[in-house]
VOFI-48509 format. One record per residue (C-alpha): chain; residue number from 1; x, y, z. Coordinates in pm, 1 decimal. Each point is the difference from the previous one (the first is absolute). Example, Ala and Ser with C-alpha at 12.3 -4.5 7.8 and 13.67 -1.06 7.14 Angstrom:
REM residues 2
+--------+-----+----------+----------+----------+
: chaine : num :        u :        v :        w :
+--------+-----+----------+----------+----------+
:      A :   1 :   1230.0 :   -450.0 :    780.0 :
:      A :   2 :    137.0 :    344.0 :    -66.0 :
+--------+-----+----------+----------+----------+
***
This chain:
REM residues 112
+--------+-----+----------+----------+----------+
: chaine : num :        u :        v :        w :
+--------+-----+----------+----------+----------+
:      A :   1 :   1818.3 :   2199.1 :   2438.6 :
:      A :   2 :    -85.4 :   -149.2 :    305.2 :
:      A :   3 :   -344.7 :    122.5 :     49.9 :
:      A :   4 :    -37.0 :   -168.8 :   -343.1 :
:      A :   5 :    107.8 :   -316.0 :     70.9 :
:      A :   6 :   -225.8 :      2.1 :    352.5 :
:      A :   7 :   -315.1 :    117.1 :   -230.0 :
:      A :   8 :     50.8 :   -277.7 :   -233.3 :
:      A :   9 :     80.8 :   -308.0 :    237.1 :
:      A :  10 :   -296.0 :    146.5 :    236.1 :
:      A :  11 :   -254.8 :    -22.6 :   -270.7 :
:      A :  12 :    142.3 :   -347.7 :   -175.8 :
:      A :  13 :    -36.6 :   -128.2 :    375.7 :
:      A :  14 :   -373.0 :     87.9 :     -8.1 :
:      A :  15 :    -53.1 :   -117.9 :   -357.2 :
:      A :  16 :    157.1 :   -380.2 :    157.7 :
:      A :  17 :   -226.7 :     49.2 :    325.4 :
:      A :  18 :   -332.9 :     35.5 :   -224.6 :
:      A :  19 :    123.2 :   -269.5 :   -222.2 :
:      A :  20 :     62.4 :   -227.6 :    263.1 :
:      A :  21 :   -384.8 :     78.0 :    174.2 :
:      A :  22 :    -76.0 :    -44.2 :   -374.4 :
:      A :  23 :    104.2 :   -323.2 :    -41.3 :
:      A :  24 :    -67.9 :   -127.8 :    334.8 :
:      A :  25 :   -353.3 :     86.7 :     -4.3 :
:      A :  26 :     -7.9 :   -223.8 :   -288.9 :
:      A :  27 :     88.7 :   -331.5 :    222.9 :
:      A :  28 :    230.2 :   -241.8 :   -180.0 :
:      A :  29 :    203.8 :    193.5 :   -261.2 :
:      A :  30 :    294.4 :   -211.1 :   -213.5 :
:      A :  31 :    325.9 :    185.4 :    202.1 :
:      A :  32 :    177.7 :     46.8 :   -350.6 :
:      A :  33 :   -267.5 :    268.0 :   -118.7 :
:      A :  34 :      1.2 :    110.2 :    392.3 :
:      A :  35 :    375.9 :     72.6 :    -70.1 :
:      A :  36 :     60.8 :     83.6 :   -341.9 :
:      A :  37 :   -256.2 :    256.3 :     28.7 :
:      A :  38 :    190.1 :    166.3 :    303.7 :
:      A :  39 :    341.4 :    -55.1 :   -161.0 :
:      A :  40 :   -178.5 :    202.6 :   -316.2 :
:      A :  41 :    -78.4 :    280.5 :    249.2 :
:      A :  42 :    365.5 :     26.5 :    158.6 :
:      A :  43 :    142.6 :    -45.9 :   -250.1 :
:      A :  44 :   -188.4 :    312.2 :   -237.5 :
:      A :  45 :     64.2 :    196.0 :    381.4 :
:      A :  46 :    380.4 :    -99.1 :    -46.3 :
:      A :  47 :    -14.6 :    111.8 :   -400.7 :
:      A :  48 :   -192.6 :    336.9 :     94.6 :
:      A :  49 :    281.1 :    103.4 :    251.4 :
:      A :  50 :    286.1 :    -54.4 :   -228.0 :
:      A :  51 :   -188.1 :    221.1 :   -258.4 :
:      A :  52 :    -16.7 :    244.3 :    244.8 :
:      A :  53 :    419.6 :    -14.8 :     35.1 :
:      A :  54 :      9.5 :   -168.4 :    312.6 :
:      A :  55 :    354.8 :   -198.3 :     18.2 :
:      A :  56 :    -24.0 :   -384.0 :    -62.6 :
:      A :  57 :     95.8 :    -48.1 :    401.9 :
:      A :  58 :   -304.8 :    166.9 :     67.4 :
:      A :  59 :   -228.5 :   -128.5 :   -237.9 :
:      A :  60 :    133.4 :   -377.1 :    140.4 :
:      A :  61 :    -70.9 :    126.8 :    371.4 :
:      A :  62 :   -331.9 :     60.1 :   -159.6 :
:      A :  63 :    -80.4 :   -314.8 :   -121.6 :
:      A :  64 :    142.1 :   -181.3 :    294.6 :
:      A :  65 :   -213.4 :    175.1 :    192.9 :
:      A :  66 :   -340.8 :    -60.9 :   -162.3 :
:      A :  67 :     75.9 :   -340.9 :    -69.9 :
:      A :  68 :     74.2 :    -46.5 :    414.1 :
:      A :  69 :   -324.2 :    171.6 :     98.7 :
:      A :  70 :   -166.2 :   -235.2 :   -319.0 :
:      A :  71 :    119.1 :   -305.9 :    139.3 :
:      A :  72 :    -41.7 :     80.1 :    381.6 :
:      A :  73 :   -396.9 :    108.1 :    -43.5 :
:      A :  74 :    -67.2 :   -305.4 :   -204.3 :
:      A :  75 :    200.9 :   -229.2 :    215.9 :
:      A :  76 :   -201.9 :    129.2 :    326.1 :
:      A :  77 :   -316.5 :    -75.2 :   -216.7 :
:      A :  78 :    119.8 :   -296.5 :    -51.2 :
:      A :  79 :    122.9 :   -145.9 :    366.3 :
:      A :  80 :   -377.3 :    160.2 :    141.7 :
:      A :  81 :   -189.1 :   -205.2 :   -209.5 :
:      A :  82 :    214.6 :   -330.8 :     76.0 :
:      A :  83 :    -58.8 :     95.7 :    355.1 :
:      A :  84 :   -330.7 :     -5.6 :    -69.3 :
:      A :  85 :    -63.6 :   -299.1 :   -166.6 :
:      A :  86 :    218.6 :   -166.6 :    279.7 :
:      A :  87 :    289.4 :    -40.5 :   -205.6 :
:      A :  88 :    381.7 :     81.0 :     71.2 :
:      A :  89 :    125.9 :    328.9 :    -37.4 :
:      A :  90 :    312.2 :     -4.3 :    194.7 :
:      A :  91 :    355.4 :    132.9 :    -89.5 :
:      A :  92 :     47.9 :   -252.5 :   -224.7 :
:      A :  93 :   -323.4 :     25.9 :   -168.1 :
:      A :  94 :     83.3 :    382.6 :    -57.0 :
:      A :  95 :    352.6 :    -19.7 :   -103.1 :
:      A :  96 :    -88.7 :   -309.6 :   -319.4 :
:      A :  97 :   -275.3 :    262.3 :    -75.3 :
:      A :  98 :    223.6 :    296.0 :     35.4 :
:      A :  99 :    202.1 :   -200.1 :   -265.5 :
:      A : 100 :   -324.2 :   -144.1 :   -200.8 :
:      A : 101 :    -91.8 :    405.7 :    -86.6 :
:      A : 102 :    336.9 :    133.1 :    -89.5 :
:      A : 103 :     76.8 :   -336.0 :   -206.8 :
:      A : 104 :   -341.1 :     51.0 :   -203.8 :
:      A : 105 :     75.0 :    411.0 :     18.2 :
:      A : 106 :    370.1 :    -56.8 :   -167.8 :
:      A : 107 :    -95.9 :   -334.8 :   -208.9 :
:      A : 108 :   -384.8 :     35.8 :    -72.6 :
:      A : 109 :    -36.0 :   -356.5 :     54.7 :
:      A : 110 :    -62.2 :   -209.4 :    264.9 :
:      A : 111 :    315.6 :   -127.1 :    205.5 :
:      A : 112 :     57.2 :   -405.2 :    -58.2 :
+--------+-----+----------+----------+----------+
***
């Protein structure tokens, strides 16, 4: 069920691009809605696949997956527009916010 699984993770990966122009055309957006929307979309992506019979290995590579390209096209969002404004957007910069997305993704809160 490959072709499936390729089908399904190539059209959730649009639905997350559009979202993302979506809400960055918008300008300042809370991050929690950002991300709990996107976590809503892998997360029905994830739940379609395993109705289809796909094992739960590949229904985790799934989600992994989507939530990497999630995080990696709003973190590059992100870093440009610090750039921008002059601001840091080094490694270090990227790695807290690498941590700031998955931490709201798995906690749907703000990290403290």
């Amino acid at each position: 069920m490959q072709k499936a699984i390729d089908v399904i993770e190539g059209n959730t990966r649009q639905i997350i691009t559009r979202l993302h122009l979506l809400f960055s055309e918008r300008g300042q957006q809370d991050d929690t809605e950002y991300i709990r929307t996107i976590r809503t979309v892998v997360e029905a992506a994830t739940e379609y696949a395993d109705s289809l019979g796909e094992s739960a290995d590949t229904t985790r590579r799934l989600g992994s997956a989507l939530f990497t390209f999630s995080q990696q096209i709003w973190l590059e969002r992100l870093l440009e527009a610090r750039r921008q404004e002059g601001l840091s957007a080094d490694e270090e910069q990227a790695a807290y916010y690498a941590y700031y997305y998955q931490y709201i993704y798995e906690n749907d809160e703000y990290p403290r």
